[in-house]
Structures are given as structure tokens and as C-alpha cells.
N, C-alpha and C positions, 0 to 999 in steps of 0.2 A: 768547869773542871773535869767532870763525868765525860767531855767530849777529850780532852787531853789526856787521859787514861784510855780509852778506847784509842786513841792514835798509837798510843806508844804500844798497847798492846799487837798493834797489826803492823806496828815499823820493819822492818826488816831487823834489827839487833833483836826483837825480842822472837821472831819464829828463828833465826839462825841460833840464836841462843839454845830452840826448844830441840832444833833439830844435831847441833853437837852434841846435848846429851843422848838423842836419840843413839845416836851413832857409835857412845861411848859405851851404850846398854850391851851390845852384843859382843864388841872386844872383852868387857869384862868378863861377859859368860864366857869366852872363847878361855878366858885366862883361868876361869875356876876351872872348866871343864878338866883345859890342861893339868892342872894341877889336881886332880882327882886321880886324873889317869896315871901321872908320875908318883904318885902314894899308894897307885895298884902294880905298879911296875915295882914297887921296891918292895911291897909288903910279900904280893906273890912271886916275886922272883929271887927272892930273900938279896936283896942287894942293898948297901948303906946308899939314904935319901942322898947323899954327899956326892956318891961317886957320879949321880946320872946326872950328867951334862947331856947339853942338845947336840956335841958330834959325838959324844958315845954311839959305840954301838952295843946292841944286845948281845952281840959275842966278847964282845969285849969287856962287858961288864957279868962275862958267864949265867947269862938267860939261857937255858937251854930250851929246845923247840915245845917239852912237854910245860915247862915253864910260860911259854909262851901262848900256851893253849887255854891253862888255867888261866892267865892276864887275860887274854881276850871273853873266857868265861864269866870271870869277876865283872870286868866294863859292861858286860851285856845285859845279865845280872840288876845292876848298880842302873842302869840307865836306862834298861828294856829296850833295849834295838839290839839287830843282828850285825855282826862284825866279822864276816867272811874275811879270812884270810887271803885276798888278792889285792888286784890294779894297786894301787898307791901303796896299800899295806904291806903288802908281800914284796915291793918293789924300797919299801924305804932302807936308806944305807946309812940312820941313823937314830939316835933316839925321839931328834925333836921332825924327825917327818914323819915316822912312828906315831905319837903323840896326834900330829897334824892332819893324817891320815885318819887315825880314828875320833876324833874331836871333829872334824867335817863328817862325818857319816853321822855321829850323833846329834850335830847342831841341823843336821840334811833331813833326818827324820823327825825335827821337833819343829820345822817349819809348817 
């Protein structure tokens, strides 16, 4: 019996088993992260949680640039990494590559 439990342990269903949740570990962070950063966008930007959809933009939802400063202060803050204002950040034309932008720099620096 002890050798039939060893097999199923090393079958293929049970490491592909071990390795979906593996897999599923860092989407989830990816999704908390997001969602931090979207309750620092709202809290610091004084905007209703409601209005920020992923094609928002921050003009469009009246973030203004000093607005935008504090937000990146808070995440830095909150997370301890640096969140330079450029490449992807400075280039995103919406909230959710915003977001995506700085959620890779933070998930970049906890590797």
C-alpha cells in the first residue's frame, strides 16, 4: 500500500496539481497588489473607489500631477521600493497600465 502512495505521489497529476497552485500564488499577489494600489489611487487622489476602471484615465478621473506624486509616495511608503516616474509609468494611457506598471516594479523588487 505505502508503495501505491509513493507512486501517486510522484504521478504526474499530483506535481501538475502542486505546480497550478504554484502558479496561482503570484497571480493572486499580482491581484492584491493591484488592488492596494487602486485604494491608494482613490484614497490619495480623493476619487470615488467606483469611478476607477482599468480605461480610466487619471485625467480623466481628475488626478492632478501633485496628486499623482503623493500616490506614488504612498505605494513606496506601503511597499518600500522606489517608483520613478518613467518607462512604463510615465508612458501609461490608463489606469490599469498604471496599476500594471507599478505592480511589476514592486512584484521586480521582491524577487
Amino acid at each position: 500500500m505505502a508503495r501505491n502512495g509513493v507512486q501517486r505521489v510522484r504521478s504526474g497529476r499530483a506535481h501538475k496539481g502542486g505546480r497550478q497552485a504554484q502558479n496561482r500564488q503570484p497571480n493572486r499577489l499580482r491581484v492584491q497588489t493591484a488592488e492596494q494600489i487602486l485604494d491608494i489611487i482613490a484614497s490619495e487622489g480623493r476619487v470615488d473607489r467606483a469611478r476607477i476602471t482599468s480605461d480610466a484615465t487619471l485625467q480623466s478621473l481628475e488626478v492632478q500631477s501633485m496628486d499623482v506624486v503623493m500616490i506614488l509616495m504612498v505605494i513606496e511608503e506601503k511597499f518600500g521600493v522606489y517608483v520613478p516616474i518613467d518607462g512604463a509609468i510615465a508612458e501609461s494611457d490608463n489606469v490599469a497600465s498604471f496599476v500594471a506598471a507599478i505592480t511589476d516594479r514592486i512584484l521586480e523588487s521582491r524577487a
